[in-house]
C-alpha positions in Angstrom: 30.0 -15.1 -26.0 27.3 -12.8 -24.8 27.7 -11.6 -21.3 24.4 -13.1 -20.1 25.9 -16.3 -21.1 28.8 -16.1 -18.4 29.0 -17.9 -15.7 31.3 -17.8 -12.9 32.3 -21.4 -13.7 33.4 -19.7 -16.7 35.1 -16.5 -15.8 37.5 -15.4 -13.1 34.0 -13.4 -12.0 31.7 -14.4 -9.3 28.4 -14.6 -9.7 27.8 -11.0 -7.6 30.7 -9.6 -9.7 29.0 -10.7 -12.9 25.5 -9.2 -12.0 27.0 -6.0 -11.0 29.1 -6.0 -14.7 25.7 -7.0 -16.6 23.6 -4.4 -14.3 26.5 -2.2 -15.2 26.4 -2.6 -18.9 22.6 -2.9 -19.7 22.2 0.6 -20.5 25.1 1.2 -22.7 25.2 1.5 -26.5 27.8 -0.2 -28.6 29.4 2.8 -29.0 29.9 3.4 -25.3 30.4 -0.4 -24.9 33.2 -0.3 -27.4 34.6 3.0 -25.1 34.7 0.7 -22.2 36.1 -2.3 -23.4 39.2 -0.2 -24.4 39.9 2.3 -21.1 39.6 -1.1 -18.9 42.0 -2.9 -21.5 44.1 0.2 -20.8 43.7 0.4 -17.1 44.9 -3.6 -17.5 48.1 -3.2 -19.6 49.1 0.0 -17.3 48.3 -1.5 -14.2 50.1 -5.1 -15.2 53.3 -3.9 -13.8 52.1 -2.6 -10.9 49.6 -5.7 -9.5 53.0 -7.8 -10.4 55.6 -5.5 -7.7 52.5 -5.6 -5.0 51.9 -9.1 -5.5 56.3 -9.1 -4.6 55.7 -7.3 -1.5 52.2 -8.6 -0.5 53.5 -11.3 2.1 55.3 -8.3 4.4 52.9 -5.8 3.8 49.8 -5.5 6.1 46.2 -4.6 5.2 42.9 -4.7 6.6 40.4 -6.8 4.9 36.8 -5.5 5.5 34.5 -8.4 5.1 30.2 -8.2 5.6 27.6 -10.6 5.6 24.5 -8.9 4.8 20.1 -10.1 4.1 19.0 -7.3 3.3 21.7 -4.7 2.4 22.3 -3.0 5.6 26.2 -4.5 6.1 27.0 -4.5 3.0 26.5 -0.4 3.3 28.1 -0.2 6.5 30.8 -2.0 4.8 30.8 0.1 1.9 30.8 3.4 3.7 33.9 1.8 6.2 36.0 0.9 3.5 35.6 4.8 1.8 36.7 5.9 4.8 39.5 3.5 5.2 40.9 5.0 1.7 40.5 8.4 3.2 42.2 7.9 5.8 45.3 6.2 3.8 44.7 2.9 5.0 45.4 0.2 2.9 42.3 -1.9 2.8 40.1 -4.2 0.8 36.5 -4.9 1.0 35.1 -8.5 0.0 31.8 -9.8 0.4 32.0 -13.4 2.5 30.5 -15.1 -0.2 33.6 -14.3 -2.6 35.8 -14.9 0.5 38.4 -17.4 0.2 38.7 -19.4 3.1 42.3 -20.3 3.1 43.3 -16.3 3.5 42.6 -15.9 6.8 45.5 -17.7 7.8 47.5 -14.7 5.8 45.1 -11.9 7.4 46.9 -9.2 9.7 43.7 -7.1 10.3 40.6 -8.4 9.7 37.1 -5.9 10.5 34.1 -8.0 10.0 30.3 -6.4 9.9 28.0 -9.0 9.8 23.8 -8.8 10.3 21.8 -11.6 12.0 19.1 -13.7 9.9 15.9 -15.1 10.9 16.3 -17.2 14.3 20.2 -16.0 15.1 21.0 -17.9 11.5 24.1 -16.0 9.1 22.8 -14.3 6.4 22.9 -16.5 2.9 26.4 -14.7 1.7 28.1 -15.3 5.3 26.7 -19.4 5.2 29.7 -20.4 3.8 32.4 -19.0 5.6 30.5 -19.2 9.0 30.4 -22.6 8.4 33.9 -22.9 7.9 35.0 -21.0 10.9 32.9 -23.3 13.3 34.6 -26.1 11.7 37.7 -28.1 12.4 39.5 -26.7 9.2 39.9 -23.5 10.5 43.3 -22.1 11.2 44.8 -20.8 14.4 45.2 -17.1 13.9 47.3 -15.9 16.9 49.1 -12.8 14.9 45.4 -11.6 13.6 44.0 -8.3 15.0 40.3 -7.8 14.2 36.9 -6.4 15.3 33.2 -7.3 14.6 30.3 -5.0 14.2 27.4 -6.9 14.7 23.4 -5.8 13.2 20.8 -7.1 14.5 17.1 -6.0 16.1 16.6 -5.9 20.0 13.1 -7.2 19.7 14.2 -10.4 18.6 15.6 -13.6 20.9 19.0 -14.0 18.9 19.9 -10.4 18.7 23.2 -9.9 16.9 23.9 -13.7 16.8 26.1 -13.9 13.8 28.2 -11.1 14.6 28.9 -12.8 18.2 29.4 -15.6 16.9 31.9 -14.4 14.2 33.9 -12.6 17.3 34.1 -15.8 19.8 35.2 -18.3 17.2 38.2 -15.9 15.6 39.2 -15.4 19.7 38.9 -19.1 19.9 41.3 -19.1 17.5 43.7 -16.8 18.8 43.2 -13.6 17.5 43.0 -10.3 19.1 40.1 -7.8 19.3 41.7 -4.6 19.1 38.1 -3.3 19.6 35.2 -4.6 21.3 32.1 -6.0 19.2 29.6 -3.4 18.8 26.2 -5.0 19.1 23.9 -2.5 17.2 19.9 -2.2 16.7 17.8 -0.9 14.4 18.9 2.5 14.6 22.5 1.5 14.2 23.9 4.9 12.7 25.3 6.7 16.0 26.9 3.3 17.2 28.5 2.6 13.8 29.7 5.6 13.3 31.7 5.6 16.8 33.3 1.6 16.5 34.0 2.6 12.6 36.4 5.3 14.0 37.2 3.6 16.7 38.4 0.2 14.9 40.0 2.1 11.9 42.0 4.0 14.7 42.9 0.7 16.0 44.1 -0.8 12.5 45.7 2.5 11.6 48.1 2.3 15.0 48.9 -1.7 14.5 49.5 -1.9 10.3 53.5 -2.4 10.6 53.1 -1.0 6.6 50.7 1.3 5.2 50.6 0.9 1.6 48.4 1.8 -1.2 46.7 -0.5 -3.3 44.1 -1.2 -6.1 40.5 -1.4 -5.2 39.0 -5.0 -5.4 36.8 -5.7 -8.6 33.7 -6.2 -6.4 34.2 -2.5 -5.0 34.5 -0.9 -8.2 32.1 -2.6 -9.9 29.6 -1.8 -6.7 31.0 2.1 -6.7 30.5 2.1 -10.3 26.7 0.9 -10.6 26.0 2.6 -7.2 22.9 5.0 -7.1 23.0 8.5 -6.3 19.9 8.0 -3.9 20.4 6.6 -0.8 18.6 5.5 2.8 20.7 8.5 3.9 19.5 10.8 0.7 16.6 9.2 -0.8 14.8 10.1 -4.0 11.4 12.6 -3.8 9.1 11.1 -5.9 6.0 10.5 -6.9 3.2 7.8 -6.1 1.8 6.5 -9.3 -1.1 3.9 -8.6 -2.1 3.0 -4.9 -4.9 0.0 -6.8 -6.6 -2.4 -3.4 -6.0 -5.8 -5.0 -8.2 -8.2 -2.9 -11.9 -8.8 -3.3 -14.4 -6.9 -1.2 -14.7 -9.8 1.1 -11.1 -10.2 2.0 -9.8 -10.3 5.6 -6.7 -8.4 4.1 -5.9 -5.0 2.3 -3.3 -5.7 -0.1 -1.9 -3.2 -2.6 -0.4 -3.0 -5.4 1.9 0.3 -5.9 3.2 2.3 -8.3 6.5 4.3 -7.9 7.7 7.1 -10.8 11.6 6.7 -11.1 11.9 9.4 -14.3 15.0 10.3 -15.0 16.6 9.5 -11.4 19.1 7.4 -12.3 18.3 4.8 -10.0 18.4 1.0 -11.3 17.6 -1.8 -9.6 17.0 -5.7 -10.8 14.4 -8.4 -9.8 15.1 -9.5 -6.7 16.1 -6.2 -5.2 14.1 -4.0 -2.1 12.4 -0.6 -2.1 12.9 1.4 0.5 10.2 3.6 1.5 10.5 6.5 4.2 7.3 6.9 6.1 5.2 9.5 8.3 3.8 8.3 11.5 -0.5 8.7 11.4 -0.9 11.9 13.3 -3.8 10.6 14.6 -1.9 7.9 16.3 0.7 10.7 17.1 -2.2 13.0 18.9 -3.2 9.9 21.0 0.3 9.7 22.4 0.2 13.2 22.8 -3.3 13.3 24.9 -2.2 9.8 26.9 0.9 12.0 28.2 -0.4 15.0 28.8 1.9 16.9 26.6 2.1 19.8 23.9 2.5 19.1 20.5 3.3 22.6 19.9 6.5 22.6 22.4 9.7 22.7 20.5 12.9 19.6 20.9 15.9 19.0 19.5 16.3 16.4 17.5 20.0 15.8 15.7 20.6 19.6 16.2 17.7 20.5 14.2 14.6 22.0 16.3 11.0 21.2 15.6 7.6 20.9 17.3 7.6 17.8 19.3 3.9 16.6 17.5 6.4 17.0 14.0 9.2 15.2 15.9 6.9 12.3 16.6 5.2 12.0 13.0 9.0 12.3 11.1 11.8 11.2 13.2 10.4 8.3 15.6 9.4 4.5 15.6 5.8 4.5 17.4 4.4 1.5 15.3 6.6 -0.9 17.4 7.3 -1.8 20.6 11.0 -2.3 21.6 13.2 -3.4 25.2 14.8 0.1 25.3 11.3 2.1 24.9 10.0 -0.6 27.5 13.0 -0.1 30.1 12.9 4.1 29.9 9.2 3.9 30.6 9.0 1.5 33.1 11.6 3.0 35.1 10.0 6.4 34.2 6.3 5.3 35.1 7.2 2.8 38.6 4.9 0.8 36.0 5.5 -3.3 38.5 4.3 -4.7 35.3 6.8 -3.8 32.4 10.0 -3.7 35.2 8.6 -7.4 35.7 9.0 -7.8 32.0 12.9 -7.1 31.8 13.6 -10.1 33.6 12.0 -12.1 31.5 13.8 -12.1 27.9 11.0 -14.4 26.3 7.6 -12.5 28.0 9.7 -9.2 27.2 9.9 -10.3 23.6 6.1 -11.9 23.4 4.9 -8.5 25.1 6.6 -6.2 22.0 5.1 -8.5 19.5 1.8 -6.2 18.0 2.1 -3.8 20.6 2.7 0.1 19.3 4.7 3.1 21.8 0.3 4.2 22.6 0.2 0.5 24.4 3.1 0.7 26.2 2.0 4.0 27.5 -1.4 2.3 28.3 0.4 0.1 31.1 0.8 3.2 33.4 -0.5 6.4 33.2 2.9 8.6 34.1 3.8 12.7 33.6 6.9 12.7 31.0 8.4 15.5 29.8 9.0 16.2 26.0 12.3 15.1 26.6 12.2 12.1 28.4 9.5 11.0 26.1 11.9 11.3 22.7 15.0 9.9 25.0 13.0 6.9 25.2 12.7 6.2 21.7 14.2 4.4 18.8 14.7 6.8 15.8 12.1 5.7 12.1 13.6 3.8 10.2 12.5 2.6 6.4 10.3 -0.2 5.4 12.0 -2.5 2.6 9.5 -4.4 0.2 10.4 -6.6 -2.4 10.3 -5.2 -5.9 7.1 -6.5 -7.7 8.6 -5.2 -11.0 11.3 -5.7 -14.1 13.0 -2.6 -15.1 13.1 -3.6 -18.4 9.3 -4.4 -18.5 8.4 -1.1 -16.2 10.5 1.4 -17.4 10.6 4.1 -15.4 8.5 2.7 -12.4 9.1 0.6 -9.5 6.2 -1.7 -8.2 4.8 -2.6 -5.1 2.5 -5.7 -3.1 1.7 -3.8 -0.1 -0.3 -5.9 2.9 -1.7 -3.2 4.9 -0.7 -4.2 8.4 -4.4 -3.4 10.5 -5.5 -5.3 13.3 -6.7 -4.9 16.9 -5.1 -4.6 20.1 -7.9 -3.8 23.6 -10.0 -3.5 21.6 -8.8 -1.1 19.5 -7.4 -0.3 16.1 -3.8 -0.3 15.6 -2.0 0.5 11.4 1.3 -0.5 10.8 3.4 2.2 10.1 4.7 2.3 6.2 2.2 0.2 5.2 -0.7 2.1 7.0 1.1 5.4 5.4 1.3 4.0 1.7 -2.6 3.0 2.8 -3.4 6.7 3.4 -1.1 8.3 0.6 -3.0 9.7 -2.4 -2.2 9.3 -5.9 0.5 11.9 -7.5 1.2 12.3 -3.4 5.1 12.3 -2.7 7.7 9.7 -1.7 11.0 9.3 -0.6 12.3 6.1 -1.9 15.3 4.1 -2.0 16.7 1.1 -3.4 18.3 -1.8 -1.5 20.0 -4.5 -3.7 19.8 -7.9 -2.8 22.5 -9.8 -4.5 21.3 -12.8 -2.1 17.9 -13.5 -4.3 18.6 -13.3 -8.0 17.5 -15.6 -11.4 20.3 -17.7 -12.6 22.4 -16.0 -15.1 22.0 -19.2 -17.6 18.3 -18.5 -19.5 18.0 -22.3 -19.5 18.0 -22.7 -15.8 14.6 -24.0 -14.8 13.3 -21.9 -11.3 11.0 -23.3 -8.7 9.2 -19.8 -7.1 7.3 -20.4 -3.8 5.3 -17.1 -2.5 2.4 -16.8 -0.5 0.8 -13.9 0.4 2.7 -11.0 -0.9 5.5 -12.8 -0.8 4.8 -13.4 -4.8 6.0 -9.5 -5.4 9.6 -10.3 -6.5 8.0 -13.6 -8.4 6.1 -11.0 -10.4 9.3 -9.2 -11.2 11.6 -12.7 -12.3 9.0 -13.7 -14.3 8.7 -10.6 -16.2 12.3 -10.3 -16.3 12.6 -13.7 -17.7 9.7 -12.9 -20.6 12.1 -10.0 -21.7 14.5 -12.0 -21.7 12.9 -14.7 -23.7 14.9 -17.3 -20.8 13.9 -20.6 -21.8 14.1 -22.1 -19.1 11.4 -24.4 -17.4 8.9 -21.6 -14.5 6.9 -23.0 -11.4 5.1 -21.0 -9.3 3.8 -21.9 -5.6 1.2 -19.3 -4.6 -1.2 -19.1 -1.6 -3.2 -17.4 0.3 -6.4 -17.7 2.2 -9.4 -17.8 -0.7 -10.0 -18.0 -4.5 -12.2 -15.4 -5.1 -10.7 -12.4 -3.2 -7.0 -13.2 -2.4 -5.8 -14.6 -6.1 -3.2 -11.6 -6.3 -2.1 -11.1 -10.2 -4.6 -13.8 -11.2 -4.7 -12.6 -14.7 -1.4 -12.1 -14.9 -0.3 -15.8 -14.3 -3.4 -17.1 -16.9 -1.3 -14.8 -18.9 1.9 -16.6 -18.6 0.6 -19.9 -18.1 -0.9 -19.4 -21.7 2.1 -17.8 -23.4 4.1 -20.6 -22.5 6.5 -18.9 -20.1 5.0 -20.5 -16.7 5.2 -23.6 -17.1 3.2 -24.7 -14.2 1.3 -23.2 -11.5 0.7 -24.8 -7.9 -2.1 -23.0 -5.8 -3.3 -23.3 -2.4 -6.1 -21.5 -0.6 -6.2 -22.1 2.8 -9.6 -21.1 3.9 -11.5 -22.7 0.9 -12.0 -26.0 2.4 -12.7 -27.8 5.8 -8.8 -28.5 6.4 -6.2 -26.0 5.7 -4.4 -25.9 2.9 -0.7 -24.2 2.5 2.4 -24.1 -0.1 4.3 -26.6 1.9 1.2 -28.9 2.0 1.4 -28.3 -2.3 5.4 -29.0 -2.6 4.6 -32.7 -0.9 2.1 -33.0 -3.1 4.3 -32.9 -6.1 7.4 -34.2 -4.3 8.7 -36.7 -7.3 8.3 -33.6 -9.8 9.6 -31.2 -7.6 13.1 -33.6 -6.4 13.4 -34.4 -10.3 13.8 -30.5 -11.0 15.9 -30.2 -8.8 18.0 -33.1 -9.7 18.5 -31.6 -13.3 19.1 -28.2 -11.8 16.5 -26.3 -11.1 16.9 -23.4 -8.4 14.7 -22.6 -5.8 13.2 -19.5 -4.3 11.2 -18.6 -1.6 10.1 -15.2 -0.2 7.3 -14.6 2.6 6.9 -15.2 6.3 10.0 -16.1 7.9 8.5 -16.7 11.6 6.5 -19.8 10.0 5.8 -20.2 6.1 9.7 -20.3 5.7 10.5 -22.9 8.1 7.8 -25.0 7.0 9.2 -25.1 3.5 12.2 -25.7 4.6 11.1 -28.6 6.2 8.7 -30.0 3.4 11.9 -29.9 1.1 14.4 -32.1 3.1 11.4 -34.5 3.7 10.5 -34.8 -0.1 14.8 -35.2 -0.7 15.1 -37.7 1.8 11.8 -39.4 0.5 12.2 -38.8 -3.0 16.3 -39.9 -2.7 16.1 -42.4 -0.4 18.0 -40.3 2.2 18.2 -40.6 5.6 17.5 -37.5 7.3 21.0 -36.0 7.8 21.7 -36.4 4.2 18.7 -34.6 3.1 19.9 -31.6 5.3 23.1 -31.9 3.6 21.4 -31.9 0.2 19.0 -28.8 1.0 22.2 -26.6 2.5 24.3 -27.3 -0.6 21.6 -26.1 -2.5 22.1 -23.0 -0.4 25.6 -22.9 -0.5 25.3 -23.4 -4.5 22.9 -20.0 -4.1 20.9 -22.6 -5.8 18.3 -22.0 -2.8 17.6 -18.7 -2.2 14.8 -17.3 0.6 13.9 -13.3 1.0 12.0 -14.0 4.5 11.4 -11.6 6.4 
């Protein structure tokens, strides 16, 4: 049997661990294949022995089990990074994604560290579903001998900040357990925080294992250590910029790009589905403004992570001026007496409407107010990367990594305001340099059977990792049935990859295409409105099978699909409405529904 042909119904392999083995394997020849095959069948006869006396002992000896629920990649890497230093540190530890999680352990869990990001409107991400789920729910054990912590991720500007992670940490106390370390509740910049509750809980686990003992790493962490990539967010790879093509008409409303990345010989792999990370500049321009506003020196030197620059370099490399945050917000208002933002503060849902399209330059606008260089960089949140959905196949752009790009521009008083790392992929010339990373996103990825028909739904540039599966499945010659939902506001200047999808549509390989254009007609016209539209085709798909993807808005576009799919279940099978919920979420559960929202 050919390995694409595996399925986790199949194998003793999830579906993660078999992506990772396939991802793992792709690039071997038979020869080295052959090597393989042999020094694992070794590793399995030698180590028989051994997994047999631990699996003796395993019911007196203690270990912490690291689990993460992670979108976008983000826990899974603080994971990652806390389980290599658990091994350092000789503490006998595994590290499981929640999706592989089996439930039932917990009620055999000593130590438990969880690390968990927030999704969309405070919801789990698609991995944690499952077992979040489970621990809201009736089934789940007492735990009164289980010592654990939670480091929650999440994003201050937003109203259910670090949900899932506080969630995860009252129901396990409801249940008995212990926190041998508070919950750590971190933002964007989550590095300096993570760093201190990682030593902090592995000190705590370390004083309270009754028996330290060595043991195996879990198939999921060597598979992921094995097809890890050298290049990192923390060391990412200096590149080139290929193409930087404007793909709508001259009459658009929008700037959309599509972009082309040189990987060479970097090593780096990636699959349809996964993220690029892309390490900006701040616009100086922008960065003189804020500059002029304060009344300040570009030319003075600061301190920044023990390294000393000018502060107008400071601004354009290390800090987040595109957005508005609380924290920025707070230090300013306090700092400028401005009534206005301190007013702001005590309203969660006004603080948050204020920070939405507002940049650091209109903050400062509220209140004109003499900083210092210091208090200015005190104040604010350090960059961090853009992720964008691959547009790309590696197999079909060998050696490159593409792009959709909407150029975030619109106006704020009156005046003109860029988003950052799109605004800087806007201004970056051709054969100009780029530090890039990639962010894998086991959470969105084509079905491992070829025959499995997919239902793609991508407005905007929300069709970039569309692009990517369908090229992916052309390589692959997948059989399987392909329907794509595209929108976006008119025919003539925002059909992104037109050509493209004639192309498939006449080879065969897209089986049917669904468009809607809002903006061409009278009444508005969306994806969602297209799905009803075709409701008996669509719930007939997805009776025989069919798995369903969406990637785009998540503040609206995602929520309405959402919606337009339980109505057309409940319609379609003569559901009432709380069985149609039940349907679409075991779809999810099933990773048969899959959404990269953002």
């Amino acid at each position: 049997m050919l390995l694409k042909e595996l399925s986790s119904l199949t194998s003793p392999l999830s579906e993660p661990q078999l992506s990772q083995l396939q991802l793992a394997l792709n690039d071997l020849s038979p020869t080295q294949t052959a090597w393989v095959s042999g020094y694992l069948a070794g590793i399995s006869q030698a180590s028989g022995a051994q997994v047999q006396a631990q699996g003796a002992v395993s019911q007196s000896a203690q270990r912490v089990t690291i689990l993460f629920g992670s979108q976008t990649g983000n826990a899974k890497g603080v994971a990652e990074e806390l389980y290599q230093q658990a091994q350092t540190q000789g503490i006998s530890a595994r590290l499981v994604n929640m999706a592989d999680y089996k439930a039932k352990e917990l009620k055999t869990e000593s130590h438990l560290l969880i690390v968990a990001s927030t999704n969309g409107e405070g919801e789990a991400p698609d991995d944690a579903v499952a077992f979040h789920e489970f621990l809201a729910s009736k089934k789940a054990p007492k735990v009164p001998d289980l010592k654990y912590s939670v480091c929650a991720l999440g994003d201050s500007s937003y109203e259910f900040y670090c949900q899932t992670g506080l969630e995860f940490d009252e129901r396990l106390a409801a249940l008995g357990a212990e926190a041998v370390v508070a919950r750590a509740d971190c933002d964007v910049d989550y590095d300096d925080m993570v760093a201190a509750w990682s030593e902090q809980a592995l000190a705590a686990v370390k004083a309270t294992l009754k028996e330290v003992t060595t043991t195996a790493a879990p198939i999921a962490a060597v598979a992921s250590n094995h097809v890890a990539n050298t290049y990192t967010k923390k060391k990412p790879f200096k590149t080139e910029l290929l193409v930087n093509q404007k793909i709508t008409g001259r009459f658009s409303a929008k700037d959309i790009r599509h972009v082309e990345i040189a990987l060479d010989d970097s090593g780096i792999r990636y699959q349809a589905g996964d993220a690029l990370g892309i390490w900006f500049k701040n616009d100086p321009v922008l960065v003189d403004a804020i500059l002029d506003q304060l009344e300040l020196d570009g030319t003075e030197t600061v301190t920044v992570a023990n390294e000393t620059d000018t502060l107008r370099d400071a601004l354009i490399n290390r800090f987040e001026l595109t957005q508005s945050y609380p924290s920025f917000i707070q230090a300013y208002a306090e700092l400028s007496g401005s009534k206005k933002l301190a007013k702001l503060l005590d309203d969660k849902a006004a603080l948050r409407h204020y920070c939405y399209g507002r940049q650091i330059l209109d903050v400062i606008d509220e209140k004109k107010a003499k900083l210092t260089a210091e208090q200015l960089i005190s104040g604010l949140r350090k960059l961090t990367p853009r992720l964008y959905s691959i547009a790309s196949s590696p197999n079909e752009a060998e050696g490159e990594v593409h792009l959709t790009v909407a150029v975030v521009d619109y106006q704020q008083n009156g005046e003109q305001r860029i988003g950052g790392a799109s605004g800087f992929l806007q201004r970056l010339e051709e054969g100009a340099e780029v530090e890039v990373f990639v962010e894998h996103n086991d959470n969105f990825r084509l079905p491992n059977n070829d025959d499995t028909a997919v239902i793609m739904i991508g407005p905007g540039t929300g069709i970039a990792p569309f692009r990517a599966f369908l090229q992916e499945r052309d390589v692959r010659e997948a059989a399987g049935n392909n329907w794509l939902f595209f929108g976006n506001q008119h025919f003539t200047d925002d059909f992104l990859y037109q050509t493209e999808w004639q192309g498939y549509l006449k080879s065969g390989l897209l089986t049917k295409m669904d468009v809607a254009f809002s903006r061409d007609q009278a009444e508005k016209v969306y994806v969602q409105d297209r799905l009803r539209e075709n409701a008996a085709e669509l719930y007939a798909w997805l009776e025989q099978g069919a798995h369903v993807y969406v990637c785009g808005d998540g503040d609206r576009m995602a929520k309405d699909v959402n919606e337009a799919l339980i109505e057309i279940v409940a319609e379609q099978g003569k559901l009432a409405r709380s069985e149609a919920e039940e349907y679409v979420a075991e779809l999810r559960r099933n990773k048969r529904y899959q959404r990269d929202v953002y």
